[in-house]
C-alpha positions in Angstrom: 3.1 -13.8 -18.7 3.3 -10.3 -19.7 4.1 -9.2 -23.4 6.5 -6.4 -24.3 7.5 -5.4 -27.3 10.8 -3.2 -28.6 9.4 -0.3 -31.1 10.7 2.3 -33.3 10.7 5.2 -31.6 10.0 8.5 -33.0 11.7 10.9 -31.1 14.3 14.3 -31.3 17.1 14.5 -32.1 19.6 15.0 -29.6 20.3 19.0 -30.4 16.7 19.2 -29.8 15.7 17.2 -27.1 15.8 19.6 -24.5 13.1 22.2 -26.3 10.7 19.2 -27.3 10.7 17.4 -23.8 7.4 18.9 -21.8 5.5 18.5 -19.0 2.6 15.8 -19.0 -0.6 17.2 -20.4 -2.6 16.7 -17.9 -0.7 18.2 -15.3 -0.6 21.6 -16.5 -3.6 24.3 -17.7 -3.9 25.6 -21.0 -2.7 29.1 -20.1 0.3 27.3 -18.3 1.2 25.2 -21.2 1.5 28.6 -23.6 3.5 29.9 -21.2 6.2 27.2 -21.0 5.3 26.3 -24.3 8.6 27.1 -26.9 8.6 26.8 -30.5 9.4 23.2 -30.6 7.9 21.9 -27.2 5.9 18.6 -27.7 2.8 21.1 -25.5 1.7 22.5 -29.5 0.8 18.6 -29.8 -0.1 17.3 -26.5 -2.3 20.3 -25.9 -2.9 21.8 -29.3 -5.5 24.5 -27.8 -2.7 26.6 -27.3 -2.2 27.4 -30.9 -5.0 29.0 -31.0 -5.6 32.8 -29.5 -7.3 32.8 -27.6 -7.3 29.3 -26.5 -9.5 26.8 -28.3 -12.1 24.8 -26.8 -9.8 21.2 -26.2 -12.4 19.1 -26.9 -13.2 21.0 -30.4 -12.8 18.5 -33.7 -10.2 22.0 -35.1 -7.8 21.2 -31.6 -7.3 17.9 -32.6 -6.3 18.5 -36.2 -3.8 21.2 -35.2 -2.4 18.8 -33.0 -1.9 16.5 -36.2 -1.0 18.9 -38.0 1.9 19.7 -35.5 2.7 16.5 -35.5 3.3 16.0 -39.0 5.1 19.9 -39.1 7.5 18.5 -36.2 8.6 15.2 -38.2 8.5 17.3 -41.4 11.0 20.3 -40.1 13.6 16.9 -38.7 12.5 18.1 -35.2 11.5 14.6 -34.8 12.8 11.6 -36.9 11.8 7.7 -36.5 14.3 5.2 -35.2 14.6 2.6 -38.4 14.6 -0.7 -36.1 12.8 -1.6 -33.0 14.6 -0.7 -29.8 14.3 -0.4 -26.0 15.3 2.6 -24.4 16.3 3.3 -21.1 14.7 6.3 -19.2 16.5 7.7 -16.0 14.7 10.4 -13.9 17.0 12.0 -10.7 15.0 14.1 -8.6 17.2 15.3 -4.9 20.5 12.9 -5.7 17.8 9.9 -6.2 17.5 8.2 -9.5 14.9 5.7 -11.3 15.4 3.9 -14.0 12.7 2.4 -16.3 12.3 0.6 -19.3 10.5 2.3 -22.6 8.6 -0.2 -24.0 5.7 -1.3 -25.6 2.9 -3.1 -23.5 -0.1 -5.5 -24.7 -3.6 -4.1 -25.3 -4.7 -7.6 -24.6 -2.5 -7.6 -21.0 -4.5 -4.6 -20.0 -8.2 -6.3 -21.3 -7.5 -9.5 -19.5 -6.6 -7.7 -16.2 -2.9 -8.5 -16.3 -2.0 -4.7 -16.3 -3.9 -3.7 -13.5 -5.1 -0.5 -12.5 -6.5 1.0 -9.1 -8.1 4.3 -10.3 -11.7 4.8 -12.1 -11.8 6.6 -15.2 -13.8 9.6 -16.2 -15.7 8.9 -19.4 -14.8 12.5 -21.2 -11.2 12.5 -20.5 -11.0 8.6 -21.8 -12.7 10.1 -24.6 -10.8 12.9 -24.9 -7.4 10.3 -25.0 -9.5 8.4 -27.7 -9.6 10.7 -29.9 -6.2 12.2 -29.3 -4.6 8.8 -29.9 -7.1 7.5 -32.9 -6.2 11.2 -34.9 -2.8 11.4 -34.2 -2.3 8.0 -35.2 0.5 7.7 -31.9 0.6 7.0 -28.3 2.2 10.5 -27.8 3.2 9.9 -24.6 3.6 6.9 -22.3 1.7 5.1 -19.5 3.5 5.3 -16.5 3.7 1.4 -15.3 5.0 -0.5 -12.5 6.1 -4.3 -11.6 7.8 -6.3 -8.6 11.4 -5.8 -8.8 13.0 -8.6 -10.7 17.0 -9.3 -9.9 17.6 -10.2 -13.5 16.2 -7.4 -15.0 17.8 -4.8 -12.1 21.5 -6.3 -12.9 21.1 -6.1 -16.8 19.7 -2.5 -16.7 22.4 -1.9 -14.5 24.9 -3.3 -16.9 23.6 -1.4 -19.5 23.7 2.3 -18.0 27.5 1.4 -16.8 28.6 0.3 -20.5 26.6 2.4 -22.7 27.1 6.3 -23.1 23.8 8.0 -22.9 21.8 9.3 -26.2 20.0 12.0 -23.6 21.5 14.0 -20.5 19.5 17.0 -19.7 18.1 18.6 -16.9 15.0 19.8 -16.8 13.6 24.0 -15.7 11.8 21.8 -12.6 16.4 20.9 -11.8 14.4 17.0 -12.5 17.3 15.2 -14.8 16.5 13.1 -17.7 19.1 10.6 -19.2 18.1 8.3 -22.0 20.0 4.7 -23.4 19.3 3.1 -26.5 18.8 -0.7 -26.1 19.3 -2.2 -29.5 21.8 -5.1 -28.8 19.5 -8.3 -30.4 20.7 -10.1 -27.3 19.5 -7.9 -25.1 16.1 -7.1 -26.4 15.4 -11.0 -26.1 16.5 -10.7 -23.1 14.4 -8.4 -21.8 11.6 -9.7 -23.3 11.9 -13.0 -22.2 12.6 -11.9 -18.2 9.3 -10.0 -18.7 7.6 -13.5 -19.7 8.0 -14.1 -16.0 6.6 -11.1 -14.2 3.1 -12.0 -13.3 1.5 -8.1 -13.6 2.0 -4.8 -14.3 0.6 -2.0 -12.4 -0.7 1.9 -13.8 1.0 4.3 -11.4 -0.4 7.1 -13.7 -1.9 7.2 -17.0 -5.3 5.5 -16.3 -7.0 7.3 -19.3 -4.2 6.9 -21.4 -4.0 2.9 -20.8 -8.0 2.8 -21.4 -8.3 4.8 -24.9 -5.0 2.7 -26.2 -7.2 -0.3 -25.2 -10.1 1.6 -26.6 -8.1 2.8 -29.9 -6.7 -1.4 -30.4 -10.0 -2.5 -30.3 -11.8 -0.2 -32.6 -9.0 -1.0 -35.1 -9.3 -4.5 -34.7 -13.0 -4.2 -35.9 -12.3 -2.0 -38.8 -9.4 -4.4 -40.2 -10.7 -7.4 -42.0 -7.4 -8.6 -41.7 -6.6 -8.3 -38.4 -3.7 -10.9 -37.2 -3.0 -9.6 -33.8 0.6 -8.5 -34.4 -0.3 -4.6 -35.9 0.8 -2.1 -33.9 -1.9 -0.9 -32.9 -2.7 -3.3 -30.5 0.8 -2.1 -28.5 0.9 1.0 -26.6 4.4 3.1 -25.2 4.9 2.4 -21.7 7.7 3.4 -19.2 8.3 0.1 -16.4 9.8 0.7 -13.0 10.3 -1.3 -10.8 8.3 -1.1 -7.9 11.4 -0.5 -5.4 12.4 2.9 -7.5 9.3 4.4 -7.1 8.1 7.1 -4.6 4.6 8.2 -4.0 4.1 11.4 -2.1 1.7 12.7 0.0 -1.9 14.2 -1.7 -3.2 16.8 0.8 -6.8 18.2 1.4 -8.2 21.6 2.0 -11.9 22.3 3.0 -13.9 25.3 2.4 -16.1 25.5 5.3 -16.4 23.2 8.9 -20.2 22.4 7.5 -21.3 25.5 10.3 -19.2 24.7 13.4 -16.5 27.0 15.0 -13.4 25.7 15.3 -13.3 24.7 18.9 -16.8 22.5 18.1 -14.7 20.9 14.9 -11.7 20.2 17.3 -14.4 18.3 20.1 -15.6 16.6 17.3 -12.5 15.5 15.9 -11.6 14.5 19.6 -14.4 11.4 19.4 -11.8 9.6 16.8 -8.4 11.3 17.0 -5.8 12.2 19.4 -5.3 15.5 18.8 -2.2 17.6 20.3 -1.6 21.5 18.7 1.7 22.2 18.2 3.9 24.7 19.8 5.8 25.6 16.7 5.2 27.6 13.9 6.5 25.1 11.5 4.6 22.9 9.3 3.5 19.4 11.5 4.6 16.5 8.6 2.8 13.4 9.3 5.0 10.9 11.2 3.7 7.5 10.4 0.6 5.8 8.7 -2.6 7.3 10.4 -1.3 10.2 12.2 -2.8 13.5 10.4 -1.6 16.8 10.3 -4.1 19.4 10.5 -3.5 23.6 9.6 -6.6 25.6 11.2 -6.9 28.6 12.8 -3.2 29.9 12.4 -2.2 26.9 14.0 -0.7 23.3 12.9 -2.3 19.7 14.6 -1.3 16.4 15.3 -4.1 14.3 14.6 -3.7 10.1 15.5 -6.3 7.9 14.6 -7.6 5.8 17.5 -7.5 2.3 17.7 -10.6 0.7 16.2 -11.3 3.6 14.1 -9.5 1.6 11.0 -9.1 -1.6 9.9 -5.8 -1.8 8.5 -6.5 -5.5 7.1 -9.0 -4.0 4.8 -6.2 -2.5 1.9 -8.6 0.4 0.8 -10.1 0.9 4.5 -6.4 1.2 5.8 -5.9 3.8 3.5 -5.4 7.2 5.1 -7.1 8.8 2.4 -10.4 6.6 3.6 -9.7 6.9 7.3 -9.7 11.1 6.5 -12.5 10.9 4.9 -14.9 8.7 6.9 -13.9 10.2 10.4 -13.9 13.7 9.1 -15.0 14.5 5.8 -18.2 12.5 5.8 -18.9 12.4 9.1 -18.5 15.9 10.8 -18.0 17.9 7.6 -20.9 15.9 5.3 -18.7 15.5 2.4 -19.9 13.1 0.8 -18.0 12.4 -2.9 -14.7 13.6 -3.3 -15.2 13.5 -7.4 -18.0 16.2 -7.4 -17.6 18.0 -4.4 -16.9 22.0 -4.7 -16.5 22.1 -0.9 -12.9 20.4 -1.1 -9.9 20.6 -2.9 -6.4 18.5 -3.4 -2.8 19.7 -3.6 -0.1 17.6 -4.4 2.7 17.3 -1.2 5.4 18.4 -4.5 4.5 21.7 -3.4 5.3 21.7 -0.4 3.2 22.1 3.2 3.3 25.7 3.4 1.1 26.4 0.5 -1.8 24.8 3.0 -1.4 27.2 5.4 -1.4 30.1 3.1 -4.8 29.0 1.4 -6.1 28.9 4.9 -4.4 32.1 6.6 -6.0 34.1 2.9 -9.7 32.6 4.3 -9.8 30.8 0.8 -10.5 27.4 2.7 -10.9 27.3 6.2 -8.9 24.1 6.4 -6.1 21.9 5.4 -5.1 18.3 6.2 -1.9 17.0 5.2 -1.5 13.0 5.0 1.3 10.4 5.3 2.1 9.1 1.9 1.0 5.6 0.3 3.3 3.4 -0.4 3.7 1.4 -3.8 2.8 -1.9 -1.6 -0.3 -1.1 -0.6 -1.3 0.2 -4.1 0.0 -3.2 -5.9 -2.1 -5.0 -2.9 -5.3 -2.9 -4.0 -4.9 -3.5 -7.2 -3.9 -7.3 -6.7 -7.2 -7.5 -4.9 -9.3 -5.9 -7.8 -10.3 -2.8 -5.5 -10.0 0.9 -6.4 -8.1 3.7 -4.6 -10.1 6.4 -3.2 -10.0 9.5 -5.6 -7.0 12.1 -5.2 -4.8 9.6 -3.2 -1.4 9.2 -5.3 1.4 11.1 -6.3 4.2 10.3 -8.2 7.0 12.6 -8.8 9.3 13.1 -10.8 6.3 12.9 -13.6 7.5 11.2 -17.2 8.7 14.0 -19.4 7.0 14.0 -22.8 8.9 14.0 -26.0 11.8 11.3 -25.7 9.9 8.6 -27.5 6.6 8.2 -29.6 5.4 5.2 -30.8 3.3 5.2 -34.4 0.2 2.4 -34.3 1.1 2.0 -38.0 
C-alpha cells in the first residue's frame, strides 16, 4: 500500500509563474544558471551560488543561507504565496504534440525506507549531502522527485475527467517550446479518491531525483530524533513528488564518447570490435540511429557504424546484463578500451540523446574524443524490472525528458 498525501502548496502566483518556473538544478552549471537566471527565477534558490560574483563555492554554509534568504525574500515580495488547504495538483508536460500528465503529491518517507519507493540508481554521498543540507535549511522540499507507478485505469479516467472539466491554474510554455499546464485538485471527493486508488498500487519507482528522495528520507529521520514528540503525521516525514504513470513516460537514449582507443588505430579497434559485433559502415553521411535493442551506432573516423551484438554476447534474461548500457561496456569499454568504472573515469564522457546525434560527431571530427557510441533507449519496463528485482542500473543509462520544471509547487516540512 502506498501513502500519499495532498499538501499546501507554496507556489506563484499565476502573473508570475512563468519568471519563477526554472530548470532542475542539477541539470544546469552555475554559470548557465546566471545566465537564464531572471529576477524572480526559482535558480536564486535552487542554486543560490549565483548571487554571489563571482560565483560562490555551492557547498559553502554563506550559499545555503542566501538560498534561505531568497526564499523567505520570494514569499515576502508575494512572488510566492501558500495555498491555505491541502490540495493535489495536476502537472501536464507536452514536448513534440505528446503530453504527460502526473500527479503533485506528497510521498511517505517511510515508503521509501521500507523499499516500497524503489530506486535503481546509487547515490553519491556529497551530492546526498549537499540535498540534506539544502532541504534541512530551507525548511522545503524545493523541488519534487520525479516518480513513477504501473498505470492504473481508475486513476487514468479520473485524471482524465479532471483536465476535461477543470480550467487550468497554469498554461505556459517554456524558452526549451516544453509546455506546462497545472490543475488544482481540491474537490474533498476527489482527494479521497485519489488517495484511496493509490492504497492499491504496490510501488513507486524514482525515474530521477535519487538524491533528492535520499536526503528527504535523511532530513525525516533526523527530525524524528530531534522531536520528543514525534507522532508520525508532521510534515516532515512527507516529501513533494510528481507520479506518472509508467505508460506516459519516455526515456531517451544516453550516448558515450571516448577519448582515446587505449593505443590502437582505428582499423585494429574495428577487428576488435569484429570478435563480438556485426559491424557494417554506412554509406551515408547521416547520423546511424540505433534500430532495435543491441544494435549500436558507432561515429569514428568521419564515418557512422552499425554495430549488432552477436548472439551469446548477452543475456537478455539477466535485466541489468540485457542492458545495452552493460553489453557497451563489457564488449567494448572494458574489454578493448580498459575502461574500467564509468563513475571515475576521465577517459569517457555521456551526452544525453536530447541533444541530438550530431553533437557526437562534432566532438569527434574537433579530435576532442576519438569516439562516440550512440545507444537504443531503455524503456520504463526494464527499469521497473531492475528495480523490482533490487538491482541497480549501470551509471549514465537513463534519460528522461521533458525534465520537471521547478517552481509550480513547494511543499514546507512545517
Amino acid at each position: 500500500m502506498i501513502k500519499l498525501k495532498p499538501f499546501k502548496a507554496v507556489r506563484p502566483p499565476k502573473k508570475y509563474v512563468e519568471e519563477i518556473a526554472a530548470r532542475p538544478y542539477d541539470v544546469l552549471s552555475s554559470a548557465e544558471a546566471r545566465l537564464e537566471a531572471g529576477e524572480k527565477s526559482l535558480l536564486h534558490i535552487t542554486k543560490p551560488e549565483i548571487n554571489f560574483l563571482p560565483v560562490a563555492y555551492e557547498y559553502a554554509a554563506i550559499t545555503y543561507e542566501s538560498g534561505k534568504k531568497c526564499f523567505r525574500k520570494w514569499i515576502d515580495n508575494g512572488w510566492l504565496f501558500q495555498d491555505e488547504t491541502e490540495k493535489y495538483y495536476i502537472y501536464a508536460q507536452t514536448m513534440d504534440g505528446r503530453t504527460q500528465y502526473g500527479l503533485t503529491a506528497c510521498a511517505s518517507a517511510d515508503d521509501y525506507e521500507s523499499g516500497k519507493i524503489k530506486k535503481h540508481e546509487l547515490t553519491r554521498k556529497d551530492k546526498e549531502d549537499d540535498r540534506i543540507r539544502h532541504v534541512d535549511v530551507q525548511n522545503a522540499n524545493i523541488e519534487p522527485v520525479f516518480l513513477s507507478y504501473p498505470d492504473v485505469e481508475e486513476m487514468n479516467g479520473l485524471v482524465a475527467s479532471i483536465v476535461e472539466t477543470q480550467s487550468t491554474e497554469y498554461d505556459f510554455t517554456s524558452d526549451d517550446g516544453f509546455r506546462h499546464q497545472f490543475w488544482i485538485v481540491d474537490s474533498p471527493e476527489h482527494i479521497e479518491h485519489i488517495t484511496r486508488i493509490f492504497e492499491s498500487v504496490p510501488a513507486l519507482y524514482i525515474a530521477d531525483g535519487h538524491h533528492r528522495t535520499a536526503a528527504a528520507a535523511a532530513v525525516a529521520k533526523k527530525r524524528r530524533l530531534q522531536n520528543p514528540n514525534h507522532r508520525g503525521d508532521e510534515e516532515y516525514n512527507w516529501f513533494m513528488a510528481v507520479i506518472f504513470p509508467e505508460s506516459h513516460l519516455r526515456i531517451i537514449d544516453y550516448n558515450r564518447l571516448v577519448k582515446d582507443l587505449n593505443g590502437l588505430s582505428a582499423e585494429q579497434f574495428i577487428d576488435r570490435l569484429k570478435e563480438s559485433f556485426t559491424v557494417e559502415k554506412q554509406s551515408s553521411p547521416e547520423p546511424y540511429r540505433p534500430s532495435s535493442l543491441h544494435n549500436f551506432s558507432m561515429y569514428l573516423g568521419g564515418s557512422w557504424y552499425s554495430l549488432t551484438a552477436g548472439e551469446g554476447t548477452y543475456n537478455d534474461s539477466d535485466p541489468v546484463g540485457g542492458l545495452d548500457v552493460t553489453v557497451l561496456s563489457d564488449l567494448v569499454l572494458d574489454r578493448i578500451l580498459d575502461i574500467k568504472d564509468l563513475r571515475t573515469s576521465k577517459r569517457i564522457d555521456f551526452v544525453g540523446g536530447i541533444r541530438g546525434l550530431e553533437i557526437l560527431s562534432k566532438r569527434v571530427d574537433s579530435g576532442e574524443m576519438a569516439a562516440a557510441f550512440a545507444l537504443y533507449p531503455v524503456s520504463m519496463r526494464q527499469l521497473i524490472n531492475i528495480a523490482d528485482a533490487g538491482e541497480i542500473m549501470p551509471p549514465k543509462t537513463t534519460w528522461f525528458e521533458p525534465k520537471l520544471r521547478s517552481g509550480l509547487a513547494i511543499h514546507l516540512l512545517t
